[in-house]
C-alpha positions as CSV (number, residue, x, y, z in Angstrom):
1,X,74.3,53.8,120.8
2,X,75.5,56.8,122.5
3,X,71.6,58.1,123.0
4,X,70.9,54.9,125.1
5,X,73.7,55.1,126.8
6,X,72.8,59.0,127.5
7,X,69.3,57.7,128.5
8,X,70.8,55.2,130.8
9,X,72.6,57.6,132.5
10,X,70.2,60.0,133.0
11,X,67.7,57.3,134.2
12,X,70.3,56.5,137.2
13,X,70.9,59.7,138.1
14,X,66.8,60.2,138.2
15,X,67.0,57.0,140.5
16,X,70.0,58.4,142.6
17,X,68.0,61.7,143.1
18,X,64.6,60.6,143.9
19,X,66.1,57.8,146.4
20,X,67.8,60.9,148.0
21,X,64.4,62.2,148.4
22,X,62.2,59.9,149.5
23,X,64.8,58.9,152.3
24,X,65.6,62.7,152.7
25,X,64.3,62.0,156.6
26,X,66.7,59.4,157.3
27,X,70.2,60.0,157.4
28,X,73.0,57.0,155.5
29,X,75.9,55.8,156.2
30,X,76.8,58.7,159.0
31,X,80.3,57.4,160.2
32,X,81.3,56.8,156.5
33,X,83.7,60.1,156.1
34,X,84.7,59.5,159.8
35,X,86.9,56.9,158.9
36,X,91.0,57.5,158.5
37,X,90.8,55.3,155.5
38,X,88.4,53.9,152.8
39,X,88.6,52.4,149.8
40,X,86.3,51.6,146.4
41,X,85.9,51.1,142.6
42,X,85.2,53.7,140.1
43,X,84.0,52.8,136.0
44,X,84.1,56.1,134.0
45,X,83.7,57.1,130.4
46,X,86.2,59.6,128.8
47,X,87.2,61.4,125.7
48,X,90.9,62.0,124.8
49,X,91.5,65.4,123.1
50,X,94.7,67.4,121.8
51,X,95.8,70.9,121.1
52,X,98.3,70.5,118.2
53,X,100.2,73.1,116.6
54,X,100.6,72.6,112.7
55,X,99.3,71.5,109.8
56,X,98.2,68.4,111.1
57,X,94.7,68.2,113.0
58,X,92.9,66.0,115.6
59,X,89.3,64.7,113.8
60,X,86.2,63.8,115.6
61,X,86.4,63.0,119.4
62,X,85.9,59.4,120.2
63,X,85.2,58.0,123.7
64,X,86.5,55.5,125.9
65,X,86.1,54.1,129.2
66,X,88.1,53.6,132.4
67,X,88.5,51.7,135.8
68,X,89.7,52.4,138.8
69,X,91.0,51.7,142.3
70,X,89.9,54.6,145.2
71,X,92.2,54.8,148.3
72,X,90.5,57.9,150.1
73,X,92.6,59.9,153.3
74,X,91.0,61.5,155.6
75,X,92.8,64.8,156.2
76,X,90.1,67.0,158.2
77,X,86.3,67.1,158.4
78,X,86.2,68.9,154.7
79,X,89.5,68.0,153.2
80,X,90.3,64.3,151.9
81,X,93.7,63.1,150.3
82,X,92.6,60.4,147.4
83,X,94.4,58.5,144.5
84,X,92.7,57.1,141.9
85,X,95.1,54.4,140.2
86,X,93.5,52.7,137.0
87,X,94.0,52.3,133.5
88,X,92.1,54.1,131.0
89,X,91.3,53.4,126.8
90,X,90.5,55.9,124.2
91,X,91.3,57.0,121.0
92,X,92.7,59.9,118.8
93,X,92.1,60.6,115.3
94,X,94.8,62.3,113.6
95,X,94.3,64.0,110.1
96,X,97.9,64.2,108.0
97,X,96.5,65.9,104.7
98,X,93.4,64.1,103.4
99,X,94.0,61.3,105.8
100,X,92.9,60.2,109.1
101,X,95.0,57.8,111.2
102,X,93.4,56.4,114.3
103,X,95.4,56.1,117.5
104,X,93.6,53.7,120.1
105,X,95.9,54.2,123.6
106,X,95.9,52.8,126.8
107,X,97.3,54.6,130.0
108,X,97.9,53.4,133.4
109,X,96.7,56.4,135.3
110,X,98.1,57.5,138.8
111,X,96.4,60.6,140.1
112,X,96.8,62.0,143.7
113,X,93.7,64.4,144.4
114,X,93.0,67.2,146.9
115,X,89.2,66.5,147.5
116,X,87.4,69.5,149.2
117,X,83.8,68.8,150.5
118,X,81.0,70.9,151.5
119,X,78.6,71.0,154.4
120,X,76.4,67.8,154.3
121,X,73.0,68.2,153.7
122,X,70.5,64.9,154.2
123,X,72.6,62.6,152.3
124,X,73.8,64.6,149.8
125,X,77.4,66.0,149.5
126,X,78.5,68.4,146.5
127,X,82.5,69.2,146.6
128,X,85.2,70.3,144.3
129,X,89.1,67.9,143.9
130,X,92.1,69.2,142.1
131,X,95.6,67.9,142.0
132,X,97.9,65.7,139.4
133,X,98.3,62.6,137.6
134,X,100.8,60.8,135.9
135,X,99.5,58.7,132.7
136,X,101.7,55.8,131.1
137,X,101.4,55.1,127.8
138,X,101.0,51.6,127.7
139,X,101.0,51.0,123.9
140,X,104.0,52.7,121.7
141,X,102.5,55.2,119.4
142,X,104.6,55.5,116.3
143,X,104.7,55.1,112.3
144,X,105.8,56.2,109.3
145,X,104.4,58.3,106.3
146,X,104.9,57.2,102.8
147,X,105.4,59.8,99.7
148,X,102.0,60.9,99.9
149,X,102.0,61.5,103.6
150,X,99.9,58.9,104.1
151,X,100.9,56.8,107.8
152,X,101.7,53.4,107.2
153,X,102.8,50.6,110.0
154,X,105.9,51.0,111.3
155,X,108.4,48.2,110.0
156,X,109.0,45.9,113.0
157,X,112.3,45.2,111.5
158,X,113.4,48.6,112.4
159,X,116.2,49.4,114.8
160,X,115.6,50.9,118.1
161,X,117.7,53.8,117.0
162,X,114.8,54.9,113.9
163,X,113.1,57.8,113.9
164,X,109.3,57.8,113.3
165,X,108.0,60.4,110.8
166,X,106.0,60.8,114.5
167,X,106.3,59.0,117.6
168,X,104.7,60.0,121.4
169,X,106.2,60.3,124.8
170,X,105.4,57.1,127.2
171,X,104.8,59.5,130.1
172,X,102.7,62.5,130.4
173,X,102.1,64.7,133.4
174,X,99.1,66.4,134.0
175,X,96.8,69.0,136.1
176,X,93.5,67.7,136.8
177,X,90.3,69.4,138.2
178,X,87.1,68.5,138.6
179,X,83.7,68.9,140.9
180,X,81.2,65.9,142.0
181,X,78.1,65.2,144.3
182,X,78.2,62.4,146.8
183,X,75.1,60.3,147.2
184,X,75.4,58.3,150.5
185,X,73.1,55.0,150.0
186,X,71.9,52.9,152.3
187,X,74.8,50.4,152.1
188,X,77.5,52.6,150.3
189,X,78.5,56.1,148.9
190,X,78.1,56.7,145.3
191,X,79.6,59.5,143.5
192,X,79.3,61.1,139.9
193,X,82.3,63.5,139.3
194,X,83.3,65.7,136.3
195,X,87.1,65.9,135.7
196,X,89.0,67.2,133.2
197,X,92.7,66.5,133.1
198,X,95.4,68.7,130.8
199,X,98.7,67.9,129.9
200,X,101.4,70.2,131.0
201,X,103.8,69.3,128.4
202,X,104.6,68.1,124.7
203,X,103.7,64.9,124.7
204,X,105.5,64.6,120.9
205,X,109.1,62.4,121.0
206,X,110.1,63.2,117.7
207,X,107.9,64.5,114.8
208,X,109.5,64.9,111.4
209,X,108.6,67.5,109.0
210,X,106.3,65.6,106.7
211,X,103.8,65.4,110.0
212,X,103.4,68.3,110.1
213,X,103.4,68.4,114.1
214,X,105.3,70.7,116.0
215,X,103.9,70.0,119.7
216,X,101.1,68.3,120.7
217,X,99.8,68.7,124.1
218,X,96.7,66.2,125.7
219,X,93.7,66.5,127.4
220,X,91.2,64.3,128.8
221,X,87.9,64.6,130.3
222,X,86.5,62.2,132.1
223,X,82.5,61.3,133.8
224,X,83.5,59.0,136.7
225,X,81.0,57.0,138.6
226,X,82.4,56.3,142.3
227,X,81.5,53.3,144.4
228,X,82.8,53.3,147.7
């Protein structure tokens, strides 16, 4: 599955670049970064990672997907104010001993982005973005181990006042960079960025001993596909 979906990707971008091309003579959409304000969609694919400190470990990365809402500012001829709101899905496999646990997440994402752009040339654009983002945690991560350190669902009888054996923040800040290409279309401006985000804090509540987590700090990184 993840070969096709390689191959498809590389089959658009082919498209994209030989479009680009054969229209290399005739310049698109040549007011579209003149405009104060803009707006579009974006559908990206990601993979959640984690730097954890302990005995505990994260497994093999799994992917996800995400989508988007672009509201783009127009600061000056190569600099662009943007933010990105969407929610994202993943997941994180934890090893506790000899076992793995599966975390599947979903964040409500709310970055605000710097976006630098180079000279155009034809109707390609290449430029760098940095900036920050705030990621809610939509579903509560937390459970229990039992006597073998083995996690086991959390007892919904539980008071609000438990503590997990480990439990994650809601919110988590982070740093995000990243560097793209804009492809200006006939009819619209598509974009293929690379971002990574990192977290720039714990993103552990409370862990207890038999975790074997002392802090776990988040990353994502993210191939975003820009329609605007």
């Amino acid at each position: 599955m993840r070969k096709i979906a390689c191959l498809f990707l590389l089959s658009c971008l082919g498209c994209v670049c030989s479009h680009a091309q054969r229209t290399s003579w005739l310049l698109n959409e040549t007011t579209h970064d003149e405009y104060p304000v803009h707006f579009g969609f974006a559908l990206g694919l990601n993979t959640m990672d984690c730097a954890i400190e302990g005995t505990s470990s994260l497994e093999m990365l799994s992917y996800g997907f995400s989508i988007q809402a672009v509201a783009n500012f127009r600061l000056h001829e190569y600099f662009d104010l943007r933010t990105v709101p969407g929610i994202s899905f993943g997941d994180r496999n934890l090893k506790f001993g000899e076992e793995e646990h599966g975390m599947r997440v979903s964040y409500v994402d709310i970055p605000l982005l710097i976006k630098y752009k180079s000279h155009r040339t034809s109707n390609v654009r290449p430029y760098v973005t940095a900036g920050g983002s705030m990621r809610y945690l939509l579903n509560k991560i937390a459970f229990d181990l039992d006597m073998d350190g083995e996690p086991v669902s959390p007892d919904e009888e539980l008071t609000a006042a438990h503590k997990y054996d480990l439990e994650l923040q809601r919110f988590e800040p982070y740093f995000d960079a990243g560097a793209g290409v804009d492809f200006y279309l006939p009819f619209f401006k598509f974009t293929i960025e690379f971002r990574g985000s990192w977290g720039l804090q714990d993103c552990v509540r409370y862990a207890s001993e038999r975790s074997g987590i002392r802090t776990m700090k988040p990353s994502v990184y993210s191939l975003v596909f820009y329609f605007e």
